[in-house]
Structure formats: structure tokens, C-alpha cells
C-alpha positions, 0 to 999 in steps of 0.5 A: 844679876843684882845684889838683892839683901837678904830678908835679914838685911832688910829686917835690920834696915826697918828695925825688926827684931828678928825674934819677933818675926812670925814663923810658918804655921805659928797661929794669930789672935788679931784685936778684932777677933780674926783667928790666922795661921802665918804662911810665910814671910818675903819681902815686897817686890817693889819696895824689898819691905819685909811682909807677912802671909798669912791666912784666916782660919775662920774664913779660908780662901785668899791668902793676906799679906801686910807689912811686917811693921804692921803686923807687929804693931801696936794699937793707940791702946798699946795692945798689940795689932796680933797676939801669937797664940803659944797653946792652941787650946787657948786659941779664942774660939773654935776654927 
């Protein structure tokens, strides 16, 4: 059996602090008005880059995932790619 790094490991490798790593059922405003629920994170079979599931709550059906680095980034504006949502009630909109 090989010796895989851990989630952690790989959060340090690719410079993510791990207080800002989204958790499951946290919800998301993204910048071009989405609404999502955080499923889960893992990391990419192919690359071990850390990566986020995550599912629309406007538009249910299949889950999406993308690298944690651009999930957590910035915008050419500087404002974040996705806003974590720390009330529900100031969610944007109805889901």
C-alpha cells in the first residue's frame, strides 16, 4: 500500500490555510449570484490537489467540484470568488 498524504499535508503543500477550508453543510453566495451548499472535500485522484463538492441549491441535480485554490480565490476586483453565508437569513434570495 502506498503512502498517500493526508488532506492536511496536501492543504500545506498548496499553501491553504486550513481555517478557511469550507466544511460540509456550510452555505455559499458565489459572485454571480449561485447559492451552494458545501458537500464534502477530497482531494483529485490524479493530481492529490485539495478540491470542494459542492451542490447548487437553486438548481439541484449534479454535484460540482473544483479545486480548493479557486474556490477560495479572488476576483481581478479582489472580491472573493464565494462569500460563506455565516446567517442564513442573510442568504441572498430564497432557496
Amino acid at each position: 500500500m502506498s503512502n498517500l498524504p493526508s488532506f492536511e499535508q496536501q492543504l500545506e503543500k498548496y499553501g491553504i490555510d486550513p481555517r478557511d477550508v469550507p466544511q460540509p453543510g456550510e452555505k455559499y453566495d458565489h459572485y454571480k449570484g449561485g447559492k451552494y451548499e458545501i458537500i464534502m472535500n477530497t482531494l483529485c485522484s490524479e493530481t492529490l490537489e485539495p478540491r470542494v463538492i459542492y451542490k447548487s441549491l437553486i438548481y439541484p441535480g449534479v454535484p460540482w467540484n473544483r479545486p480548493l485554490t479557486v474556490f477560495l480565490s479572488k476576483q481581478s476586483n479582489g472580491d472573493p470568488r464565494f462569500v460563506r453565508v455565516h446567517d442564513p437569513k442573510s442568504f441572498r434570495g430564497e432557496f
